[in-house]
KEGU-807039 format. One record per residue (C-alpha): residue number from 1; y, x, z; residue in one letter. Coordinates in steps of 0.001 Angstrom, whole numbers, plus 524288, in hexadecimal, padded with zeros to 5 digits. Layout:
<kelos>
{NUM {Y X Z} "A"}
...
</kelos>
This chain:
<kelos>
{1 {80000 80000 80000} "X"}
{2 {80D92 803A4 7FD7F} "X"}
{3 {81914 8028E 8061B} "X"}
{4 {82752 8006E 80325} "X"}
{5 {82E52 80329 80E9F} "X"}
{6 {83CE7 7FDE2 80F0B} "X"}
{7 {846BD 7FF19 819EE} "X"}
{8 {8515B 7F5B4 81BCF} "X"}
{9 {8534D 7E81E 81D17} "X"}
{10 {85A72 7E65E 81153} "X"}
{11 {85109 7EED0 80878} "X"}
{12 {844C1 7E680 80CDC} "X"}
{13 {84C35 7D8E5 80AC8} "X"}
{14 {84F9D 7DE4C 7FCBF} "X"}
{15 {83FA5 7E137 7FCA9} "X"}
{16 {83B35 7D240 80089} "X"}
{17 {8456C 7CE32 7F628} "X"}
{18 {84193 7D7B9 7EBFD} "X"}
{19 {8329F 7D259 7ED23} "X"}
{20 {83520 7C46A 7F286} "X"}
{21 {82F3F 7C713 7FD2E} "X"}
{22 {82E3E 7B911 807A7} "X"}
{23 {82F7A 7BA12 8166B} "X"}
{24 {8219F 7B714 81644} "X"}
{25 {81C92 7C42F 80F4D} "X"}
{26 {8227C 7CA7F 81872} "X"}
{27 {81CC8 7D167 8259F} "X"}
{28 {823F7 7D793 831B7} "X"}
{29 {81EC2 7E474 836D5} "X"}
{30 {826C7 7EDFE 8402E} "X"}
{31 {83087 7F2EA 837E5} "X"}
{32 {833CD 7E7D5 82F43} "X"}
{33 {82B6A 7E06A 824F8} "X"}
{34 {822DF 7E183 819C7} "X"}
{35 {81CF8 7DC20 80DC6} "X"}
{36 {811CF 7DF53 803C5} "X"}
{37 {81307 7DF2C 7F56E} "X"}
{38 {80AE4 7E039 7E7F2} "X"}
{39 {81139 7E918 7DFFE} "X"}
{40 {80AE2 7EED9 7D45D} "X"}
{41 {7FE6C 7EE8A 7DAAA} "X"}
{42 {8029E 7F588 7E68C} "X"}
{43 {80482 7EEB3 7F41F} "X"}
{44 {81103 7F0B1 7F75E} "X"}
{45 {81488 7F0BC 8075E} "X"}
{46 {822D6 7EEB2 808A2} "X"}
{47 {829CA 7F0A4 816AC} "X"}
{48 {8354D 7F12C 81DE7} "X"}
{49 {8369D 7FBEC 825FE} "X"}
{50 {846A1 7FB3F 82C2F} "X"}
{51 {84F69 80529 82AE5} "X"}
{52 {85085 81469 830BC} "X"}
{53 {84400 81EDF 8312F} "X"}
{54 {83D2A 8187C 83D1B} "X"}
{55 {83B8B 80BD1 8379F} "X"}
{56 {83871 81132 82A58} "X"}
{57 {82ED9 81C70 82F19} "X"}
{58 {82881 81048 8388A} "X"}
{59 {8282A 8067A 82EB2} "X"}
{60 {81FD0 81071 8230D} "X"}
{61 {816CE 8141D 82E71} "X"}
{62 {81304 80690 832C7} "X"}
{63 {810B9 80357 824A3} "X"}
{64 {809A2 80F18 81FA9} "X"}
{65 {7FF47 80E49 82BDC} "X"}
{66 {7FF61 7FEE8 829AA} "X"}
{67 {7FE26 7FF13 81B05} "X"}
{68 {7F7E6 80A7E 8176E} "X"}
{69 {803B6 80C8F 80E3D} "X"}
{70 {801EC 8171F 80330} "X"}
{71 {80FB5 81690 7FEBF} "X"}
{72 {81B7F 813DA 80627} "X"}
{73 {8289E 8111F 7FEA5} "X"}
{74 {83549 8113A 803A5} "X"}
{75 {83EEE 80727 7FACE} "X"}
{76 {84D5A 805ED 7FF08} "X"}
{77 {859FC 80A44 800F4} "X"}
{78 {85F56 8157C 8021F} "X"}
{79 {86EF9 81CA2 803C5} "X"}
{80 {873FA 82565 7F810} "X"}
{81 {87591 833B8 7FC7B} "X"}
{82 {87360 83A99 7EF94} "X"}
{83 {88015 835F9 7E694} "X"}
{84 {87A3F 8366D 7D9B1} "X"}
{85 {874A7 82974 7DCF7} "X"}
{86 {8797A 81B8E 7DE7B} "X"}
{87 {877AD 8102C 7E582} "X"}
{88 {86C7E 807FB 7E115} "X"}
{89 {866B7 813F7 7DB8E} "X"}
{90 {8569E 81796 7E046} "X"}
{91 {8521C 823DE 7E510} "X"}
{92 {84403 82621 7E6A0} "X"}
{93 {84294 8311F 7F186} "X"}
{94 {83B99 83C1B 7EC7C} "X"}
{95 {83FAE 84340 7FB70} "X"}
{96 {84064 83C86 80830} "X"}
{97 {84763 84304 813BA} "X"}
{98 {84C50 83F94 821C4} "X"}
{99 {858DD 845E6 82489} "X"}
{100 {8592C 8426D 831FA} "X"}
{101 {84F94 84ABF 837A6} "X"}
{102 {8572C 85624 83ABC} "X"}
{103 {8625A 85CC1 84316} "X"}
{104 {86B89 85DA4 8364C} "X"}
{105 {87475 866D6 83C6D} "X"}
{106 {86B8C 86F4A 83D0A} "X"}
{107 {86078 86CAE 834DF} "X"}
{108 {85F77 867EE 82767} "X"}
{109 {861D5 85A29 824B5} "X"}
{110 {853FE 85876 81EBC} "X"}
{111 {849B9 85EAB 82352} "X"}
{112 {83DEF 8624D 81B94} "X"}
{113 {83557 85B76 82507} "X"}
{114 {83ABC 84D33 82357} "X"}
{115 {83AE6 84E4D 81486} "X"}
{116 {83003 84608 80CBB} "X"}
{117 {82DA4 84B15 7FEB7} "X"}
{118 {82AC3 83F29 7F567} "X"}
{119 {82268 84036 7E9DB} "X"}
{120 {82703 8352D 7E0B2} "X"}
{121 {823C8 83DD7 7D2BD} "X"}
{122 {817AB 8358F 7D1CC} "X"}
{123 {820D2 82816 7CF3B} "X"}
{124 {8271F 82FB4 7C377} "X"}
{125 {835D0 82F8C 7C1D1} "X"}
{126 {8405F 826FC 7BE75} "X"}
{127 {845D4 82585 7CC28} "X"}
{128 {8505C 82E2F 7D415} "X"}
{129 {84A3A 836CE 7DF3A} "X"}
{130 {850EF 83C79 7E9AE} "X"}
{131 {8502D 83F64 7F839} "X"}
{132 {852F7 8355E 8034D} "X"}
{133 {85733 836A8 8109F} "X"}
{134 {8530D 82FE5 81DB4} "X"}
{135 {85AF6 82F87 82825} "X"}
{136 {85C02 823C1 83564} "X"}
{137 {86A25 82876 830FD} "X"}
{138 {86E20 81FB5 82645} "X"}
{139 {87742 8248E 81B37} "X"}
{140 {884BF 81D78 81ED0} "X"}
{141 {88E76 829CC 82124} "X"}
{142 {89406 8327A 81881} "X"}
{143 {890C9 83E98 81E57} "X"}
{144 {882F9 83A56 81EBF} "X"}
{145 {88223 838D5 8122D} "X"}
{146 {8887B 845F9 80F0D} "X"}
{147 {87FF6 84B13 8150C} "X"}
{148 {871B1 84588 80FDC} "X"}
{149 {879E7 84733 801BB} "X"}
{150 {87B27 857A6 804A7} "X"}
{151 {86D0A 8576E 8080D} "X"}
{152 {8687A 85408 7FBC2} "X"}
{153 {863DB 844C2 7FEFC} "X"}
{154 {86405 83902 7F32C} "X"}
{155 {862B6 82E1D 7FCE2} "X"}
{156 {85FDF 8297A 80A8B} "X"}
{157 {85B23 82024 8131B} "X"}
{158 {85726 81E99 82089} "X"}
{159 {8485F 81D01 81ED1} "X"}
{160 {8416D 822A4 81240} "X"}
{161 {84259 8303B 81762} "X"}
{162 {83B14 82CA7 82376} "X"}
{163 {83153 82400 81C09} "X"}
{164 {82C73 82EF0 812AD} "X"}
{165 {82896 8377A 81E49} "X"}
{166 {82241 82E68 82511} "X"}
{167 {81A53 82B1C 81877} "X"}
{168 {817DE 838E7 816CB} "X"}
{169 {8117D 838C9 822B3} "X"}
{170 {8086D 82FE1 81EAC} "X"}
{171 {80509 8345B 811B6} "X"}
{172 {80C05 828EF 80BB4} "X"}
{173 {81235 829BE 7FF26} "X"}
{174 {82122 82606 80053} "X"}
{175 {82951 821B7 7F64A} "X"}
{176 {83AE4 81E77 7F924} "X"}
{177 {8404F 81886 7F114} "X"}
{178 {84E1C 814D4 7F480} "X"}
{179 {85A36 80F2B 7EC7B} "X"}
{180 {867FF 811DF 7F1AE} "X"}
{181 {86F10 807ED 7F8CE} "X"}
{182 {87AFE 80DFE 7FD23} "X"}
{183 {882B5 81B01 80072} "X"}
{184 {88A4A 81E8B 8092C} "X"}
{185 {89A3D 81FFD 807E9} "X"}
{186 {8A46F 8298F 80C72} "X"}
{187 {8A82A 82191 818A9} "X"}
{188 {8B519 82562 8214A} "X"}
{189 {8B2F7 82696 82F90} "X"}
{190 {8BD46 819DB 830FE} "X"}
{191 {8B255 81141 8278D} "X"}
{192 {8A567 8168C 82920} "X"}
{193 {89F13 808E1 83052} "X"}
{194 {8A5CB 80227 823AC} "X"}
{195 {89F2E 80C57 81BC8} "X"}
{196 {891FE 809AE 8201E} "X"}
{197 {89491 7FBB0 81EEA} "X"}
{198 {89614 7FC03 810FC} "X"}
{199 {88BA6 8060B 80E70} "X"}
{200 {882E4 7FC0C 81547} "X"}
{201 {886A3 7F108 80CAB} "X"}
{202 {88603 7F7B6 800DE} "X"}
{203 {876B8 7FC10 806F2} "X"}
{204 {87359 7ED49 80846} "X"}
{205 {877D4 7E745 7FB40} "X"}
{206 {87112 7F2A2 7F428} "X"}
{207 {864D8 7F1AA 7FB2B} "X"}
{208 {85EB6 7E747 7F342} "X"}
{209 {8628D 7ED19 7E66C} "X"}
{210 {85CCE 7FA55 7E99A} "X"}
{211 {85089 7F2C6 7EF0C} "X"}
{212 {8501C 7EC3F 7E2B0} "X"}
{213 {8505F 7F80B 7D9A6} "X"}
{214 {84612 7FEA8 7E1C3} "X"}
{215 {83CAA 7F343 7E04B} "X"}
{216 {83DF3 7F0D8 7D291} "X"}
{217 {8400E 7FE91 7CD69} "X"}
{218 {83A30 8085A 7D581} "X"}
{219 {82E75 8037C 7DFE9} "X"}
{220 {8234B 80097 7D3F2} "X"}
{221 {82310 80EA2 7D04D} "X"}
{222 {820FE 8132F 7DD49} "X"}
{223 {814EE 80A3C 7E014} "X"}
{224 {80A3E 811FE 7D91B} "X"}
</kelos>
């Protein structure tokens, strides 16, 4: 069986709507809910996990030791760091890291350790690649996202990163794939609440549109 994990509350309520799914089809487990589906011949287990590393790294556990999963993907949304790319845009993670595991002033930002290699060359091309970042930190201020931008990082998120290791450690394949939401804005000191206001709008009209795109344009090649 194959698991798409998703985070929020607004990316799994784009997911019922996407595939009609009824109140009924769905079941309640500790971290959220959960429903099956027949997709090109593969069951499909699809689950809400909530937001930030412990809920995600909880969640994928439960389910691979309930399930026996073989696959675990990780569909949602994700922050721009890298600026060649635009909102609305996907980026399937070819390099997963945590940059929140460290003492950054005085150690590097990543460390080899909490960085998960992922082999997607078998799925062919045709799709952007790049490297996410986890953090229970997420991307609203500037500075933070000066600094995950000198570091080299496409995207992030506050999940994926720790969902890929945890996979790892179970010898389950992971596949992100994540479509950008939103990006953060040079905020003044005087606005920054306002700042994260708006970022957080623009995050919730966009989620069902980047939902949507990785549904219909992306998941099907990633099932075999």
């Amino acid at each position: 069986m194959i698991g798409i994990s998703i985070a929020t509350t607004w990316e799994f309520d784009a997911t019922l709507a996407y595939f009609h799914v009824s109140p009924e089809d769905r079941i309640t487990y500790p971290y959220g809910e959960y429903f099956t589906s027949e997709i090109n011949g593969k069951t499909l287990l699809f689950y809400s996990t909530g937001v930030r590393k412990v809920n995600g790294i909880g969640a994928n556990q439960y389910m691979i030791l309930r399930f026996s999963l073989t696959k675990v993907i990780v569909a949602g949304t994700c922050a721009r760091i890298d600026p060649r790319y635009d909102v609305l845009d996907i980026i399937v993670a070819d390099r997963a890291v945590q940059y929140d595991c460290t003492v950054k002033e005085i150690e590097p930002l990543i460390k080899p350790s909490f960085v998960v290699n992922l082999d997607v060359s078998k799925y062919g091309n045709g799709f952007h690649l790049g490297t996410i970042g986890t953090a229970d930190r997420a991307v609203v201020m500037w500075r933070d996202y000066i600094e995950l931008r000198d570091n080299g990082l496409t995207i992030a998120d506050t999940e994926a990163g720790a969902i890929a290791y945890i996979c790892q450690k179970n010898a389950v394949e992971c596949i992100i794939i994540k479509g950008i939401s939103d990006f953060p804005t040079e905020e003044k000191e005087e606005n920054a609440v306002e700042a994260n206001v708006e970022q957080m709008r623009i995050y919730i009209e966009n989620t069902p549109k980047v939902m949507q795109r990785i549904f219909a344009d992306y998941l099907y090649r990633f099932l075999t």
